[in-house]
C-alpha positions in Angstrom: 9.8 -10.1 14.6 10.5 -9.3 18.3 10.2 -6.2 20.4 12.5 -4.2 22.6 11.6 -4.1 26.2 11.1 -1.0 28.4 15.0 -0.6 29.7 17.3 1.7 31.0 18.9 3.0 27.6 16.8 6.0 26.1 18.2 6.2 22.6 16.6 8.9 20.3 16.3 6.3 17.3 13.9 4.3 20.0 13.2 3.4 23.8 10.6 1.3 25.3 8.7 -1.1 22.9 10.0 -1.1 19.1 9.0 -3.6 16.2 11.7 -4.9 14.5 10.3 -6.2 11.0 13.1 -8.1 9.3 14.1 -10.4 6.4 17.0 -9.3 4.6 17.2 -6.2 6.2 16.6 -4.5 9.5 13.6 -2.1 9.9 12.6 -0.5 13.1 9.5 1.1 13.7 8.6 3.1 17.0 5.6 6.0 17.8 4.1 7.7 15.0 7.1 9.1 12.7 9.9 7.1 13.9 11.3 5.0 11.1 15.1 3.2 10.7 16.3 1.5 8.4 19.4 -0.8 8.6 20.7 -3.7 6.7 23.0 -6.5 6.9 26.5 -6.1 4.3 26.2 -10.1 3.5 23.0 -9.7 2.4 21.8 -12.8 4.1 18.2 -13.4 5.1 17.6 -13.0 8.8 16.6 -15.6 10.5 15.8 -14.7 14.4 16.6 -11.7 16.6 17.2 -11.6 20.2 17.3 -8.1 22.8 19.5 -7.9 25.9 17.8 -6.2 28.3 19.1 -2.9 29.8 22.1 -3.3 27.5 20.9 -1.6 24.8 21.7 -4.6 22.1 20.4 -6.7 20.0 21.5 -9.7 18.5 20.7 -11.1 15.0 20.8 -14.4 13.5 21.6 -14.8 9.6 21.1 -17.3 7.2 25.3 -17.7 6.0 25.3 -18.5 9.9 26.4 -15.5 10.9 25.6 -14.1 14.3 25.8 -10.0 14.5 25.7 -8.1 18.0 24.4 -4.5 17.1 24.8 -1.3 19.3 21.7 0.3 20.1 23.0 3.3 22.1 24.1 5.4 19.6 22.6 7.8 17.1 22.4 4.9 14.0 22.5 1.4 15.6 26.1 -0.5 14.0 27.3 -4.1 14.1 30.2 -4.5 16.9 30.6 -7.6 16.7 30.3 -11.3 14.4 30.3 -14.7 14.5 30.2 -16.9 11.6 29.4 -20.9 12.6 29.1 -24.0 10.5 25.3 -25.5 11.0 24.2 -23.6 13.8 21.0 -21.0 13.2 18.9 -21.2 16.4 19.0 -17.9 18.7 17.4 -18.3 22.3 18.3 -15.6 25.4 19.1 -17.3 28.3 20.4 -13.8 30.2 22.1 -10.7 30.6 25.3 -12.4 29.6 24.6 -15.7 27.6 23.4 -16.7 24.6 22.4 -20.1 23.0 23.6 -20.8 19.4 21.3 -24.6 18.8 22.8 -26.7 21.2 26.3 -24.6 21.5 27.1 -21.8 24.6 29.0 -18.9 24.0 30.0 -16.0 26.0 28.7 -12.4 25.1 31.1 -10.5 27.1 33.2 -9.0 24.4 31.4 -11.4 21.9 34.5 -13.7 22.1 33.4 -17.6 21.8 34.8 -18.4 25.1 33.0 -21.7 25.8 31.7 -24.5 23.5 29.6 -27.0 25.2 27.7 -29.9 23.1 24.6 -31.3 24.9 24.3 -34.9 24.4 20.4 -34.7 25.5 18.9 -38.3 24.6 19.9 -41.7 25.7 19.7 -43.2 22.5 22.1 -43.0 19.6 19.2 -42.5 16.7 19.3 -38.6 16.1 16.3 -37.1 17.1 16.0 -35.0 13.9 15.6 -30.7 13.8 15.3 -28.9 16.6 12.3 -26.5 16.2 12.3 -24.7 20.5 15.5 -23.7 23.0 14.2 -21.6 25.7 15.8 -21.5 29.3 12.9 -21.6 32.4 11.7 -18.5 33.5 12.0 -20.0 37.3 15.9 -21.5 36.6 17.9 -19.8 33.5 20.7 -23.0 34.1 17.6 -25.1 32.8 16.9 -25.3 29.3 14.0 -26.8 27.6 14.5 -28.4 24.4 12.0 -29.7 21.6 12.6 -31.4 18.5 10.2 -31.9 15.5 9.7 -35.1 16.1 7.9 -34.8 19.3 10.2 -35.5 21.7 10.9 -32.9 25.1 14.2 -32.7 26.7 14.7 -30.4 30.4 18.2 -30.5 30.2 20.3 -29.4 33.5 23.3 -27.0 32.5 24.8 -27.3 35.7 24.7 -31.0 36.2 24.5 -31.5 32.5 22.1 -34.1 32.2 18.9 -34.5 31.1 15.6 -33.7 34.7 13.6 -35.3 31.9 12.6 -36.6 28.8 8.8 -36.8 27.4 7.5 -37.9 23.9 4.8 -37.0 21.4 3.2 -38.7 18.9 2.8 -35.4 17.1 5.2 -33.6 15.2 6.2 -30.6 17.6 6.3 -26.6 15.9 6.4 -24.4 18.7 6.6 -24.4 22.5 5.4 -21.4 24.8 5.9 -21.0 29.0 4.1 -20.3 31.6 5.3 -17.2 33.2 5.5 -19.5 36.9 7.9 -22.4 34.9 5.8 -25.1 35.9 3.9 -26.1 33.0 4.2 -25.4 29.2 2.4 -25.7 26.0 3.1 -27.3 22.7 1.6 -27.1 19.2 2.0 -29.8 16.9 1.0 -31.0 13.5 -2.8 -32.1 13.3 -3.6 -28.7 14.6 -3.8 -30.0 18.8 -2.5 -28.2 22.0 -0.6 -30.2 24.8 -0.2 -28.7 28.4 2.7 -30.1 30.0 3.5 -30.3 33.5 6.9 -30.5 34.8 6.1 -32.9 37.8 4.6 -35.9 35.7 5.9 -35.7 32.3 4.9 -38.7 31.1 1.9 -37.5 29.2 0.4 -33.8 28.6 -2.5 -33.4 31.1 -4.4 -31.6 28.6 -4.6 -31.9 24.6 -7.1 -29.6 22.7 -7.5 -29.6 19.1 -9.4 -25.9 19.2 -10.5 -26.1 15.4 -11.4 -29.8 15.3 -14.6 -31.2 15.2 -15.9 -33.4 18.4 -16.9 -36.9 17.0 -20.6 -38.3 18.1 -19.1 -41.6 19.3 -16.6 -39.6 22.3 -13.8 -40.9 20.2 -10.7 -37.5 19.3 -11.6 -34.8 17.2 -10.4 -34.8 13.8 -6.9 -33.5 12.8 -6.9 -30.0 11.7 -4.1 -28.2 9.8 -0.6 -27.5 12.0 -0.6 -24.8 14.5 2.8 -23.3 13.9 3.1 -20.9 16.5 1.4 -20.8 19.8 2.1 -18.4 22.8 0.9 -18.3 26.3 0.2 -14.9 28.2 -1.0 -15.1 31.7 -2.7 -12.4 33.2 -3.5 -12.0 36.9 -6.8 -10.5 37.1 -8.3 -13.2 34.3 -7.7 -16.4 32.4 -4.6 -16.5 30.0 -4.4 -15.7 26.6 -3.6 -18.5 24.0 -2.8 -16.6 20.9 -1.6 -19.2 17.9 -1.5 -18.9 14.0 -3.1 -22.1 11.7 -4.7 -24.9 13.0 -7.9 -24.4 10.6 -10.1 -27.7 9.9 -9.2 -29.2 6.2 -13.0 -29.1 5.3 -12.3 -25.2 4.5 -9.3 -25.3 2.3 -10.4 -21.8 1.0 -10.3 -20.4 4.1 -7.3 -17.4 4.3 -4.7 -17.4 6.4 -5.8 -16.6 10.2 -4.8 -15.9 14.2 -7.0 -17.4 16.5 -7.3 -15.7 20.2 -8.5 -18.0 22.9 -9.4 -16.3 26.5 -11.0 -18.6 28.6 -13.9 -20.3 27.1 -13.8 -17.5 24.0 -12.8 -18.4 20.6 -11.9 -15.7 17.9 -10.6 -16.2 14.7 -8.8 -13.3 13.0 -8.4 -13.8 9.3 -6.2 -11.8 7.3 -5.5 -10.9 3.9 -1.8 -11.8 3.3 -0.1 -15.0 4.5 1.1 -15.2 8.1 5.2 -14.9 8.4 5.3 -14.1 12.4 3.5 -12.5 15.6 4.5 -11.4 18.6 2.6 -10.7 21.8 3.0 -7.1 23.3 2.9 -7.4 27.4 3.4 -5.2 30.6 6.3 -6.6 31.5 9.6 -7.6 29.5 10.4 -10.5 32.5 9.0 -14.1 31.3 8.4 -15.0 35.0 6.0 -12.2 35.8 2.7 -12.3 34.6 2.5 -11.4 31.1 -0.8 -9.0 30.9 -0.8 -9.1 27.1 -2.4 -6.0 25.3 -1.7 -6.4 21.8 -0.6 -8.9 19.2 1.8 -7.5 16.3 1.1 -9.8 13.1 4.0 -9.5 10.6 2.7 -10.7 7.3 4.2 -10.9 3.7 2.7 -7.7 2.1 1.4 -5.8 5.7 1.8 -5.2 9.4 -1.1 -5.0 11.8 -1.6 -4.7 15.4 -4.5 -6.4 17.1 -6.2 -4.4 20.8 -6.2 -7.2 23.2 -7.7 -5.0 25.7 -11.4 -4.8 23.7 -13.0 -7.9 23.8 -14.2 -7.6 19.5 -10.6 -7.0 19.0 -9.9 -4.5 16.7 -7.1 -3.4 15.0 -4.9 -0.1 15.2 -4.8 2.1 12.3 -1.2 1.8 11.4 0.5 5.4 11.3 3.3 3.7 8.7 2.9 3.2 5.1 3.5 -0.8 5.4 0.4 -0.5 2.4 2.7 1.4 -0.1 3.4 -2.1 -2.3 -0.3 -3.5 -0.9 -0.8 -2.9 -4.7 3.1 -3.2 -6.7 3.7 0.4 -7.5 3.5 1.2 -11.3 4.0 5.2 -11.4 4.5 8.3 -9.0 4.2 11.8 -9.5 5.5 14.2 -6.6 4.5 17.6 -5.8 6.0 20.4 -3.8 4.5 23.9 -1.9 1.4 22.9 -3.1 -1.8 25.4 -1.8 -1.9 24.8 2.2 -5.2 23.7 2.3 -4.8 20.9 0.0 -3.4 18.8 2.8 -6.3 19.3 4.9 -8.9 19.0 2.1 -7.4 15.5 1.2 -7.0 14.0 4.7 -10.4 14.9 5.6 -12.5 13.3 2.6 -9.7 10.3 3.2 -11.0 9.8 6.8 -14.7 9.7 5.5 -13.3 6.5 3.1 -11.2 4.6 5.6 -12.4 1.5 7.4 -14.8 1.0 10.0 -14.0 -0.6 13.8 -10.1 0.5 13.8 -9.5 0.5 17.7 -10.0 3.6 19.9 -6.6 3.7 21.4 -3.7 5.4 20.2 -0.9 3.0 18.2 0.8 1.1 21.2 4.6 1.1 20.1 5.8 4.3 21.6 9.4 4.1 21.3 11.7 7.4 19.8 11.8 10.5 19.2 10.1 12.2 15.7 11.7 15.2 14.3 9.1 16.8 11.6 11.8 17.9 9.7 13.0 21.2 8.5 11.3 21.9 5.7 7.9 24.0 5.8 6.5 24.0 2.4 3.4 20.8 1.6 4.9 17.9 -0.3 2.8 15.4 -1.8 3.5 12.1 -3.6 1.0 10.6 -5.9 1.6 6.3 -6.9 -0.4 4.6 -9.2 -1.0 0.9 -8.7 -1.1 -1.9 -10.6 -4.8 -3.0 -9.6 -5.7 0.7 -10.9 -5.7 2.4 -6.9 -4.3 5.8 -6.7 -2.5 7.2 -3.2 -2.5 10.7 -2.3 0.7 10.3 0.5 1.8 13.8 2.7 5.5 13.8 2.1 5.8 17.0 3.7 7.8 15.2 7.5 9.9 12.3 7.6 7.5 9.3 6.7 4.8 9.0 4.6 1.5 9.7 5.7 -1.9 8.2 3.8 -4.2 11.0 2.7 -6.4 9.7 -0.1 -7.5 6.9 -2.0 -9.1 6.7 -4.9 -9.4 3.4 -7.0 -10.1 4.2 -10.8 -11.1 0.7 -11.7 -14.7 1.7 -10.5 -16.1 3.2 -13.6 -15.8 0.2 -15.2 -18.1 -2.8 -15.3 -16.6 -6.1 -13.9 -15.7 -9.3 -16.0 -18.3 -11.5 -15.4 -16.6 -15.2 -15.4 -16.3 -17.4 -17.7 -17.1 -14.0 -20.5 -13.2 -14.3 -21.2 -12.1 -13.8 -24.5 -15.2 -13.9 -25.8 -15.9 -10.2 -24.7 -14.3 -7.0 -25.7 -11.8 -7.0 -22.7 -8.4 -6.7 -22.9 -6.8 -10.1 -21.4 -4.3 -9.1 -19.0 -3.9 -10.1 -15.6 -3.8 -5.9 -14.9 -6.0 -4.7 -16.8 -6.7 -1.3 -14.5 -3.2 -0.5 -14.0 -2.7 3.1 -14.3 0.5 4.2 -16.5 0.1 7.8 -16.6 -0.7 11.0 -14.2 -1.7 14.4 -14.4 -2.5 16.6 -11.3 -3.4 20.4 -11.2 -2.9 21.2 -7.4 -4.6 24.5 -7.8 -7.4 23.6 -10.0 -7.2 19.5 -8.6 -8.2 18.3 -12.0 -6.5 15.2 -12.2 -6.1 12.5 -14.9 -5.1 9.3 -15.3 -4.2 6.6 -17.8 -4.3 3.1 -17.8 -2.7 0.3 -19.3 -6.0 -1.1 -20.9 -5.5 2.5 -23.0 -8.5 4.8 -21.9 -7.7 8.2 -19.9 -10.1 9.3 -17.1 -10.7 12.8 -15.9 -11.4 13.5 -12.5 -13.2 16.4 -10.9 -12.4 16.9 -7.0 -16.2 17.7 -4.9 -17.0 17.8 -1.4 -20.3 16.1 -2.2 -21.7 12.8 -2.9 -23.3 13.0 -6.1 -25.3 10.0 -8.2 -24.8 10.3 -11.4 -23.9 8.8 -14.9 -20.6 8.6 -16.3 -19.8 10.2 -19.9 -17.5 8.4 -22.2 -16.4 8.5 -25.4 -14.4 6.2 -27.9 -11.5 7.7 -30.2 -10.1 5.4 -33.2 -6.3 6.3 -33.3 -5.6 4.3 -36.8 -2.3 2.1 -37.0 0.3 2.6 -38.9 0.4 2.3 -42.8 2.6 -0.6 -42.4 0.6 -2.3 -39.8 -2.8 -2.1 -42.1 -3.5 -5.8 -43.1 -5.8 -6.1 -46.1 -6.7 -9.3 -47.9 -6.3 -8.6 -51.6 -2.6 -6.7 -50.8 -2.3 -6.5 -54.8 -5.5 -4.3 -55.6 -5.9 -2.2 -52.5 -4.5 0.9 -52.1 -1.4 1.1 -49.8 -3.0 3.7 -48.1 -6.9 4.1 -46.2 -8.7 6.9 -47.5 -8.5 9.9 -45.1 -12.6 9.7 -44.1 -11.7 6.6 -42.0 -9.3 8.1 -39.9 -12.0 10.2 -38.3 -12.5 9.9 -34.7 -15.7 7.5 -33.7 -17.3 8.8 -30.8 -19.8 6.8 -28.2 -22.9 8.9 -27.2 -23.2 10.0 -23.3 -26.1 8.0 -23.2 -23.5 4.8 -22.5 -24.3 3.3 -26.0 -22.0 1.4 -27.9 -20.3 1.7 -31.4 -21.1 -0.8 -33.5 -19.6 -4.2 -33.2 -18.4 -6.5 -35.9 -20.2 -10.3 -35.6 -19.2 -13.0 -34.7 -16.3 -14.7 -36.9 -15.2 -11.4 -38.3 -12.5 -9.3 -36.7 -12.8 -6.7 -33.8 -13.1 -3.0 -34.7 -14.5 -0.3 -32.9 -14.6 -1.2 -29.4 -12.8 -0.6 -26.5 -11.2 -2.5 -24.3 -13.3 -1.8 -21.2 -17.1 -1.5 -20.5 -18.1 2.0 -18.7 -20.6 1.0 -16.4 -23.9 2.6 -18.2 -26.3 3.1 -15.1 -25.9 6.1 -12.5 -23.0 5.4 -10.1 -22.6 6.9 -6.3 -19.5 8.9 -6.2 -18.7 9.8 -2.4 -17.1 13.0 -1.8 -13.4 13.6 -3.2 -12.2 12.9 -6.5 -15.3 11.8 -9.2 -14.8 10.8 -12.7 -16.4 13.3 -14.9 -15.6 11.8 -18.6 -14.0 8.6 -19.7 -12.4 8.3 -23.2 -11.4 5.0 -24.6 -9.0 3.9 -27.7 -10.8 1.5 -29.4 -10.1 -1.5 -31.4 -9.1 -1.1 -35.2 -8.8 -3.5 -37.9 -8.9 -6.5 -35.2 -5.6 -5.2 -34.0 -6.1 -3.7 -30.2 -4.9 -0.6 -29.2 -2.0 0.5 -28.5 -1.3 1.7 -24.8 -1.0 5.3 -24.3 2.4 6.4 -24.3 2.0 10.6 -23.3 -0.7 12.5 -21.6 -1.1 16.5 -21.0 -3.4 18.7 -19.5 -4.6 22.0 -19.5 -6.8 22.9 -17.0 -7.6 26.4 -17.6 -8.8 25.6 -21.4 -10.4 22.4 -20.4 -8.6 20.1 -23.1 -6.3 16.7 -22.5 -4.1 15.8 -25.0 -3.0 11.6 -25.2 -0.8 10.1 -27.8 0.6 6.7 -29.1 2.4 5.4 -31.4 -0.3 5.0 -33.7 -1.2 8.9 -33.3 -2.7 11.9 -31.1 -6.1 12.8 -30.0 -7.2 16.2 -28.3 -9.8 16.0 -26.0 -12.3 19.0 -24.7 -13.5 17.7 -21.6 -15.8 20.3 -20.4 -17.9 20.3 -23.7 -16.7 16.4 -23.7 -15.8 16.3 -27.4 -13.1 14.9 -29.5 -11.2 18.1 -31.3 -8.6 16.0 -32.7 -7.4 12.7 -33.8 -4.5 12.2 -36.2 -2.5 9.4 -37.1 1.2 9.6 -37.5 1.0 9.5 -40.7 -0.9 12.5 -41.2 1.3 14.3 -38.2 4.5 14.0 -40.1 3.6 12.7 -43.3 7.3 12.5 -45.6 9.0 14.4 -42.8 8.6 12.2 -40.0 11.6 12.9 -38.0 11.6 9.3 -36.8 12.5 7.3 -40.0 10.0 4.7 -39.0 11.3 1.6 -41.3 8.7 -0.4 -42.8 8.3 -3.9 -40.7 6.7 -7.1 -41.3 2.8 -7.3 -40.4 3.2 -10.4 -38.3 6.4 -8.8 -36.0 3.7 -5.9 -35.6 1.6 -7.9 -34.1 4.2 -9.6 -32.2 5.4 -6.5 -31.1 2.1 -5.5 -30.1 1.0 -8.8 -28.2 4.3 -9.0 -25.6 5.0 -5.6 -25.1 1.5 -4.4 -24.6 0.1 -7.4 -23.0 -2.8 -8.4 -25.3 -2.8 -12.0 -24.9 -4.9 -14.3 -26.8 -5.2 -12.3 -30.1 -5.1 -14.9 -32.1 -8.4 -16.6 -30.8 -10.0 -13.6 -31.8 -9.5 -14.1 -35.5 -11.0 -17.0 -38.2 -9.2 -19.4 -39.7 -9.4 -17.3 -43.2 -7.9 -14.4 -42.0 -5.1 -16.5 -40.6 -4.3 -17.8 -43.9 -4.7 -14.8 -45.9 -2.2 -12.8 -43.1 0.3 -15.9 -43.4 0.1 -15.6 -47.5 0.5 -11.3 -47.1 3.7 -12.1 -45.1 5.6 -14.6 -47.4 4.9 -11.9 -50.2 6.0 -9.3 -47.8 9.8 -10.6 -47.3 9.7 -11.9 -51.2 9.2 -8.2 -51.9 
C-alpha cells in the first residue's frame, strides 16, 4: 500500500495522491471514478512498492525476486524495465536516482545494476538474523538506518562505509518510523512497547511505552501486550505528533478484532475493524520526509475492504468510500443486470439507500483526488443486481465506468435467528449459508422483485416509500420426491406409487402458524427449513417482503433447492420448480394454484428418461450437492435398518 506524491507529471490515469492496493496485481484508485487495473505477467505476489518523485514511476517488488520499474506517464502505466535477484526482497527509496535492494545498491538510471555494494554492518561474525527496516535519514540520504528482528539498530555511513552506530534491544524489532528532523526515531517491538531513540546517545531508548499495557501497583513494567507490527510517526507543527500503529492489544481480550490505535498527545483511540489488518499508510501535506508531516488521513488496506480514517476531526470518522471495495464483503453467489431501465429508478434507489447507510461517515469529501473520470459514452441507466452468500442483495448503478452502491437489502430478515445450541435439533437446514440467495427476478417497471434461496423458500418483495409495521404472510408448499426416491418400510406390500391426495400442496395459515410436526423419534415431514418470524416486523422504506413461501420437508428427506424461478407481474403469479416438481404461486391473493410432481408433469412421456437410482445414492445425492448436512441424526435407528434392508433388495432386484 503506498501513495503517489503531489509531482510534476499530470497523467490522466492519476496525479497527486493515488492508493495503490496490491497483492498479485496492481490496482490504482484516485477521485471518485478513477479506477486501473494492472497486473504483473509472473504472477507473483507483490511484496512492496516504492514512487520516484517527479519522475512519474514506480517501482515494485515481487515475490520470484523480481524488481519491475513501471512508467506512469503514459495513457496505461507498462513495465520498462526488470530485475530478477537471488534472496533479496526489501524495497527502500533513498532518492531521485537510488534504490536499496536489502543490503545491495543499484543504480536506476536506465535500470542497469551498475553497482553492488555488500554492507558488512556488525562487528561480530554471528548473523544477526532478518532484516525487518532500511530507510535512509531524512537529514542525510548517504545514511541509512538498518533494523533487524532481533533487536539490534545499525546507522550505517555509505560514504565512509562503516557503521556511526550500533544499539540493541531486548525486544524483537517489527517496524521503525522517523522523525521528520532525523534526530530521533521510534521502534515497535514484540510485547506490544514503543522505544524513542535518539541519535546522540544510543545506548538505550529514552522513552519505552507499552500504550495497551496495564501499569502494575508495585511501579514495576507494564505487562507485555500483543506485537505492534507497524508504527508510524507524523509530526505536525501547530500540535503534538501523531503515532498511528496496528496491534499491540493486551492478551486478556483475545476476542478483541483486529484494530488501529491513534495516539495524539495524551489521547488514546482505538479503531477496530471488521476484517484483519494487511497494511496502512499515513496521507500527509507534504511528500518530503524531512518536512513536517501534517497527517490528515490514515488509508487502512484490509483483507476483504479499504477504509480511510479523517485525522482532521478529533472522533475520527471514516470517509464513505466512493469504490465498490464491498462487492465480495459477502462472496458473490448470483447477478442479474439490467439495461435502459425507467430514469427514475436510479434516483428512487439511491435515495431510500442513503436513508439505510451508516451513521458518522466524515463530512469531507474522499481525500485521494488523483485523475481524471470520463462518465462514459453511453446514456441509457444500467443496473447490476448480486446476490450474496449471507442472503444481502446489491442494487449497483452500472450506468459510468465503476460501480456505484445504490441499495441494500438483506433478505435473511424475515427469518427468525438460530438460537445456539437449537442445532439439529430444530427444523433448520444445517448449512454454513443458509440465506444465500440462488435465484432473482426484477420487474424494473413494476419493481416487484423476487428471490430464492438456497435453504429453498422464494420471497416476494414489494418496493414502498414508507415504513410500514406489519406481519409477514407465508405459506408452505409440499413438492413430493420422486417415485424412486419414496422409501417405505414394508417395500413388498406397498404400492410403488403414493396415492394422488398426498401430493396436494399443504399450506401454513397467515396467521404464522405451523403445519403439523412429526414427534420426536419419527422422521421430519412438513416443515420448512426456516422459521418466518411470526410477530409484526418494521420494514423501512424500499424493498418490503410481502409473502414468503417455503418447500417443506417430505418423508424425512429435505427439500430439494429451487432450481428455476419466473414471474409475472402483471397477473400477480410466481412460478418455482425443482427436480422433484413445480408450484404456481398467486401472490396477491397469496395462494398456492399449483403443485405437481414430475411425475404427474410428464408421467410415461418424460422427455428426461430419468433412470431409476438406488434410494441411498438419492440421498447421497441430495446431502453433498444440496448441502443438508447431518441428515442422518435426524432419523431412528429402525428406520436406518429398515432403509439398509430396502437397499440390498434394491440391487438384488
Amino acid at each position: 500500500l503506498t501513495t503517489r506524491p503531489a509531482d510534476k507529471i499530470k497523467s490522466r490515469i492519476q496525479v497527486s495522491r493515488n492508493v495503490r492496493i496490491l497483492d498479485f496485481d496492481d490496482n490504482r484508485l484516485g477521485r471518485p471514478g478513477v479506477d486501473c487495473y494492472c497486473q504483473h505477467e509472473s504472477g507473483a505476489a507483490v511484496l512492496q512498492l516504492q514512487f520516484l518523485i517527479n519522475e512519474g514511476a514506480l517501482v515494485s517488488a515481487c515475490a520470484d525476486d523480481a524488481l519491475h520499474l513501471w512508467n506512469l506517464r503514459q495513457k496505461r502505466p507498462a513495465i520498462l524495465h526488470s530485475l530478477k535477484f537471488n534472496r533479496e526482497r526489501n524495497l527502500q527509496k533513498l532518492n531521485s536516482d537510488r534504490l536499496l535492494i536489502a543490503i545491495y545498491l543499484s543504480r536506476v538510471n536506465g535500470f542497469m545494476l551498475e553497482q553492488r555494494e555488500e554492507i558488512h554492518t556488525l562487528s561480530t561474525k554471528t548473523h544477526p538474523g532478518p532484516v525487518v527496516h532500511l530507510s535512509d535519514s531524512p537529514r542525510d540520504e548517504g545514511k541509512l538506518l538498518i533494523g533487524y528482528e532481533n533487536g539490534t539498530i545499525v546507522f550505517w555511513d555509505l560514504r565512509s562505509k562503516r557503521a556511526d552506530l550500533r544499539a540493541y534491544y531486548d525486544e524483537a524489532i517489527h517496524s521503525v518510523a522517523w522523525h521528520h528532523e532525523g534526530k530521533q526515531f521510534m521502534c515497535s517491538h514484540s510485547d506490544g512497547s514503543l522505544t524513542l531513540w535518539n541519535l546522540k546517545s544510543p545506548n538505550r531508548p529514552f522513552q519505552t511505552t507499552i500504550p495497551h499495557g496495564k501499569v502494575q501497583r508495585d511501579g514495576k513494567k507494564p505487562e507485555s501486550c500483543k506485537p505492534i507490527l507497524k508504527v508510524e510517526y507524523k509530526t505536525c507543527k501547530n500540535s503534538e505528533p501523531f503515532v498511528i500503529f496496528s496491534g499491540g492489544l493486551s492478551y486478556d481480550k483475545p476476542c478483541r478484532r483486529p484494530s488501529l490505535t491513534i495516539m495524539h498527545g495524551k489521547a488514546i483511540t482505538v479503531l477496530e475493524m471488521d476484517h484483519p489488518i494487511v497494511d496502512f499508510l499515513t496521507l500527509c501535506e507534504t511528500p518530503y520526509p524531512n518536512e513536517f508531516q501534517e497527517p490528515y488521513a490514515v488509508v487502512v488496506l484490509l483483507e476483504k475492504d479499504l477504509i480511510v480514517v479523517d485525522l482532521t476531526q478529533s472522533n475520527f470518522p471514516i470517509f464513505e468510500n466512493p469504490y465498490p471495495i464491498d462487492i465480495h464483503e459477502s462472496p458473490v453467489t448470483c447477478t442479474e443486470y439490467f439495461a435502459d431501465c425507467p430514469p427514475d429508478l436510479i434516483p428512487v434507489l439511491y435515495s431510500v439507500g442513503a436513508k439505510h447507510k451508516k451513521q458518522g461517515y466524515s463530512n469531507k469529501e474522499w481525500p485521494i483526488s488523483g485523475g481524471a473520470w470520463n462518465l462514459g459514452a453511453q446514456t441509457y441507466p444500467e443496473i447490476i443486481i448480486t446476490g450474496h452468500a449471507d442472503g444481502s442483495v446489491k442494487f449497483w448503478d452500472a450506468s459510468a465506468i465503476t460501480l456505484q452502491m445504490l441499495y441494500k437489502l438483506k433478505t435473511s430478515k424475515v427469518f427468525e435467528k438460530q438460537k445456539v445450541g437449537e442445532g439439529k435439533a430444530t427444523a433448520e437446514i444445517v448449512e454454513e449459508d443458509p440465506f444465500a440467495v440462488q435465484m432473482m427476478y426484477w420487474c424494473p417497471e413494476s419493481r416487484i422483485f423476487c428471490v430464492a434461496g438456497v435453504s429453498a423458500y422464494v420471497i416476494v418483495y414489494r418496493f414502498s416509500k414508507h415504513e410500514v409495521n406489519t406481519e409477514i404472510a407465508s405459506l408452505e408448499v409440499r413438492l413430493q420426491c420422486e417415485v424412486e426416491d419414496i422409501i417405505t418400510p414394508e417395500p413388498e406390500t406397498n404400492p410403488p406409487f403414493p396415492d394422488a391426495s398426498s401430493q396436494l400442496p399443504s399450506l401454513k395459515s397467515l396467521s404464522g402458524s405451523t403445519n403439523t410436526v412429526a414427534c420426536e423419534g419419527m422422521m421430519k415431514d412438513s416443515i420448512p427449513c426456516l422459521s418466518v418470524k411470526a410477530r409484526p416486523v418494521r420494514m423501512p422504506p424500499g424493498y418490503q417482503a410481502d409473502l414468503v413461501i417455503q418447500l417443506v420437508w417430505v418423508d424425512g428427506e429435505p427439500p430439494q433447492q429451487i432450481t428455476s424461478l419466473a414471474v409475472n407481474s402483471a397477473y400477480g403469479l410466481v412460478a418455482f420448480g425443482n427436480c422433484s416438481g413445480l408450484a404456481v404461486v398467486d401472490f396477491m391473493q397469496k395462494t398456492v394454484l399449483l403443485s405437481m410432481g414430475t411425475l404427474d408433469l410428464y408421467g410415461s412421456s418424460d422427455p428426461y428418461q430419468r433412470q431409476p437410482r438406488s434410494p441411498r445414492k438419492s440421498r447421497q445425492f441430495a446431502a453433498d450437492n444440496f448441502c443438508m448436512r447431518g441428515l442422518s441424526n435426524f432419523y431412528p435407528d429402525l428406520t436406518k435398518r429398515i432403509r439398509t434392508s430396502y437397499q440390498s433388495k434394491f440391487y438384488k432386484g
